[in-house]
N, C-alpha and C positions, 0 to 999 in steps of 0.2 A: 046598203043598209045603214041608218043613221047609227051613230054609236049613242046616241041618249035611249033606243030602244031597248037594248042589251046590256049597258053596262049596268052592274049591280053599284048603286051609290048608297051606301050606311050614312047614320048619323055621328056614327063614334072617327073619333081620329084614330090612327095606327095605335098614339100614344097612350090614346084608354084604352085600349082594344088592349094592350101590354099590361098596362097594371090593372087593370079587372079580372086577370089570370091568379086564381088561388094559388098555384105552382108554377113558377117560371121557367124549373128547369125539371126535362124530364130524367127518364132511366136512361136514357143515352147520351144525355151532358149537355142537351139541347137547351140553351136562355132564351125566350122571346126577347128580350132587352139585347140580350148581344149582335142579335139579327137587326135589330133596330136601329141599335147604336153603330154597325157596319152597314145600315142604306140599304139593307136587303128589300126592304120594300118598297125602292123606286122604281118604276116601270120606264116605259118610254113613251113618246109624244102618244097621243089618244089617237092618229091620224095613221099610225105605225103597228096596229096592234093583229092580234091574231083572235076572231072570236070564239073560236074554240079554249081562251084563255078567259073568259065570261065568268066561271065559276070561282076564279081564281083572283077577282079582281075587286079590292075594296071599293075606290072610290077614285077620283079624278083631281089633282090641283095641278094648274095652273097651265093648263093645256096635255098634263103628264098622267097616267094612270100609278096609282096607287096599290102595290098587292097585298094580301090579306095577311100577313105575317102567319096567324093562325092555322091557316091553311097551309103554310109554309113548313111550321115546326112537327102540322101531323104526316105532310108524304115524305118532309126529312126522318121522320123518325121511323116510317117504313121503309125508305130507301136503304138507311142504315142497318136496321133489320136485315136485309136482303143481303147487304155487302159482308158481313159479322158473319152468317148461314154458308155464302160463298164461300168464306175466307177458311171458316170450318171442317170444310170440305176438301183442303185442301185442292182446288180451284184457283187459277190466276184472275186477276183482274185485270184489264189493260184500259191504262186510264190517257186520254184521250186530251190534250189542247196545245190549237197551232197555234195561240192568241197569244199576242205579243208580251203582256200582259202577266201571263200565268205559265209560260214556257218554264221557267225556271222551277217555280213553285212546284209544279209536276213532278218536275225529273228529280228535282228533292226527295217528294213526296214516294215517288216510285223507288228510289234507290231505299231509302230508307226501309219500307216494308218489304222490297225484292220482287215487285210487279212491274210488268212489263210495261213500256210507254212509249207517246206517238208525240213528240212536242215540236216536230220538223213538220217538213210539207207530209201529206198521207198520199199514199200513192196508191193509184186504183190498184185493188185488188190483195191489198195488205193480207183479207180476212179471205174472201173467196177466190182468189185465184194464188193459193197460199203455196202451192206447189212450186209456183214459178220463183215464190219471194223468198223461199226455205233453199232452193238452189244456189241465188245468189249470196245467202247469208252463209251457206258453206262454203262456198267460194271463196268471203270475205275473212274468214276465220281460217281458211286452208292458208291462203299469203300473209294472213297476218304470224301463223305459226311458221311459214317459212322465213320470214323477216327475223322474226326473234333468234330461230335456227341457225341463221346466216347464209341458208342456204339460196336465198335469191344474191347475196353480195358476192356468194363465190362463182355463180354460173352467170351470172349479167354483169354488167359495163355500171357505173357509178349514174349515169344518165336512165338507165334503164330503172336500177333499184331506187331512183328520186322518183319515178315516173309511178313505181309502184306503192311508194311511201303515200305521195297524193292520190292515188285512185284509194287505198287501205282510209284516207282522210277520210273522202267524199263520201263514200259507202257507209262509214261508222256515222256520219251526220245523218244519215238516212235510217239504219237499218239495227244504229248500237241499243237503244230501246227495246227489243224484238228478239235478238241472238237466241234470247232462252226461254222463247214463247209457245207453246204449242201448239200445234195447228188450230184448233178452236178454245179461248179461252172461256172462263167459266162465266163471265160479265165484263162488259165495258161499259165507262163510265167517260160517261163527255163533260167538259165542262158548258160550251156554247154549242147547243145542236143546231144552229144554224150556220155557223161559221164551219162545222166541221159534219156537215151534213152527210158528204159520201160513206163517213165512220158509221155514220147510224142507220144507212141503207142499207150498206154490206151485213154490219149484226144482225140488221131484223133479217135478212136473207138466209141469214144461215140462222136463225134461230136464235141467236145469242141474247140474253135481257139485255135490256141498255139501260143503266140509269144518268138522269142530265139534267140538266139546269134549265128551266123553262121561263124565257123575261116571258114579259108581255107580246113579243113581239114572234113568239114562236109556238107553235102545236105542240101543245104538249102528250097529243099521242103517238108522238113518235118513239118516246121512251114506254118499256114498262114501268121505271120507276118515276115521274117525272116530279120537280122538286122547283116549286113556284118562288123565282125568287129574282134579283138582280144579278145577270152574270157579265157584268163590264165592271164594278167597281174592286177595284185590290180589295179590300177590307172586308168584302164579303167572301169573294172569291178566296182569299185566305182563311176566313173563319170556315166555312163550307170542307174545304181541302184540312182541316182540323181536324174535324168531325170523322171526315172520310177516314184519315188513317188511325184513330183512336179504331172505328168501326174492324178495318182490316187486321192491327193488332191484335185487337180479342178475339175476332176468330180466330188467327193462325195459335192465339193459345190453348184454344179448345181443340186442336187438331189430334186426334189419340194415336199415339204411338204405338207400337208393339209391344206389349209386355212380356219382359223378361222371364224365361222359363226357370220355376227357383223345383227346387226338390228338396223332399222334407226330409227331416234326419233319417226320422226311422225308413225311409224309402232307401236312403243312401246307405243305410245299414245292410238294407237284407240284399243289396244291390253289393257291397263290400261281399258281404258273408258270401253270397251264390258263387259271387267270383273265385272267392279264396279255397272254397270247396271246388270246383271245378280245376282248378289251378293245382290243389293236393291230389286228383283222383289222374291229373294227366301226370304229377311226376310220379307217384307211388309204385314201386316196383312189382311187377306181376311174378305168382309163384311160381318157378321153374322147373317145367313138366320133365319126371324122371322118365328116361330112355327105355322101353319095354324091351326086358330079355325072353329072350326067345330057345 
């Protein structure tokens, strides 16, 4: 199929397409210009693309597709919806990128809100064969507290407890994102579904929504939420990961607590008084029955 059949080509550049927006920036902090000014709207080569990404595609230069920004800031502002709803819920999100790239950013991103993350290699069956990988994460936590203990330095040889200090390494490279995850979290969220594709096979398997990054060059229905934009360049990739955790904070502030059982005076009054009457009628002395003569 030729791509001049299917690609949708406007006449507006990205640049008018931005400022011909009465509002730039929505309810959720969303700029067209910031997307802009971060590349979010570069695509990949025309030769490279995904045509279920058609709807999603302004225009073509210089061998490169072009994405609609527009269309960017309205499934980012439902993605984020989705993540806010999660987060309120009290639901983990497990945020998902092996890319070189954004490893860092992640695990930032993740410590900071206390959601669980994948920034190593993903290993089949993280999400559906979760039993196997919840044993080994006990495992990993049992020698890490005997370590601290001392109690592998007193029962093993100095060679032995080195042997175990690097196997406690190798494990935490793998599996320290995860420790406090629960067997099905409430969303994952990818940054490149194509790089990390087995992450979004196993979610859609068990059900889980996925929300991700969709270039040009990827289906975007492999996500529920899927969010049309550039995911190789830092400057988007970091504005994006902005948004995310503004998104995660305000739910977790909307999460409702338990409220405190208060008790009103006058309850605590009659609550005193019954007592203090109970408490008189038990010590009060009973009349002392005179002896029948006989």
């Amino acid at each position: 199929m030729a791509v001049a059949n299917v690609d949708p080509v406007r006449s507006k550049s990205p640049k008018a397409t931005a400022g011909s927006q009465s509002t730039n920036r929505t309810s959720n902090g969303i700029d067209i210009k910031e997307l802009l000014e971060a590349g979010a709207h570069f695509g990949h080569q025309t030769s490279r693309w995904h045509p279920k990404m058609a709807p999603y595609i302004h225009s073509k230069r210089d061998g490169s597709h072009i994405i609609d920004l527009t269309k960017t800031v309205e499934a980012l502002h439902h993605a984020l919806e989705f993540l806010v709803k999660t987060a309120s819920e009290g639901k983990q999100i497990l945020l998902v990128s092996t890319k070189r790239q954004a490893k860092e950013k992640v695990k930032e991103l993740a410590e900071a809100t206390g959601m669980p993350y994948v920034t190593q290699r993903w290993l089949g069956g993280m999400l559906t064969n979760y039993n196997t990988i919840s044993g080994r994460i006990k495992y990993l936590v049992d020698l890490e507290n005997k370590m601290i203990s001392g109690e592998l330095e007193n029962r093993y040889s100095k060679l032995e407890v080195q042997r175990f200090a690097e196997q406690i390494e190798v494990m935490n490279h793998l599996y320290s994102g995860i420790k406090e995850m629960p067997a099905k979290p409430g969303a994952v969220f990818v940054l490149d579904m194509l790089h990390d594709i087995i992450a979004v096979k196993e979610a859609r398997k068990l059900g889980i929504p996925v929300v991700g990054l969709s270039d040009t060059n990827v289906d975007p229905s492999l996500a529920d939420y899927p969010i049309p934009c550039n995911d190789d360049a830092t400057k988007t990739i970091n504005l994006v990961l902005s948004y995310v955790q503004q998104a995660i904070e305000e739910g977790k502030s909307k999460i409702k607590r338990p409220a405190a059982v208060t008790v009103r005076p006058s309850e605590k009054t009659q609550s005193t008084a019954k007592k203090s009457t109970i408490k008189e009628q038990a010590i009060e002395p009973k009349d002392e029955v005179e002896p029948v003569k006989i």
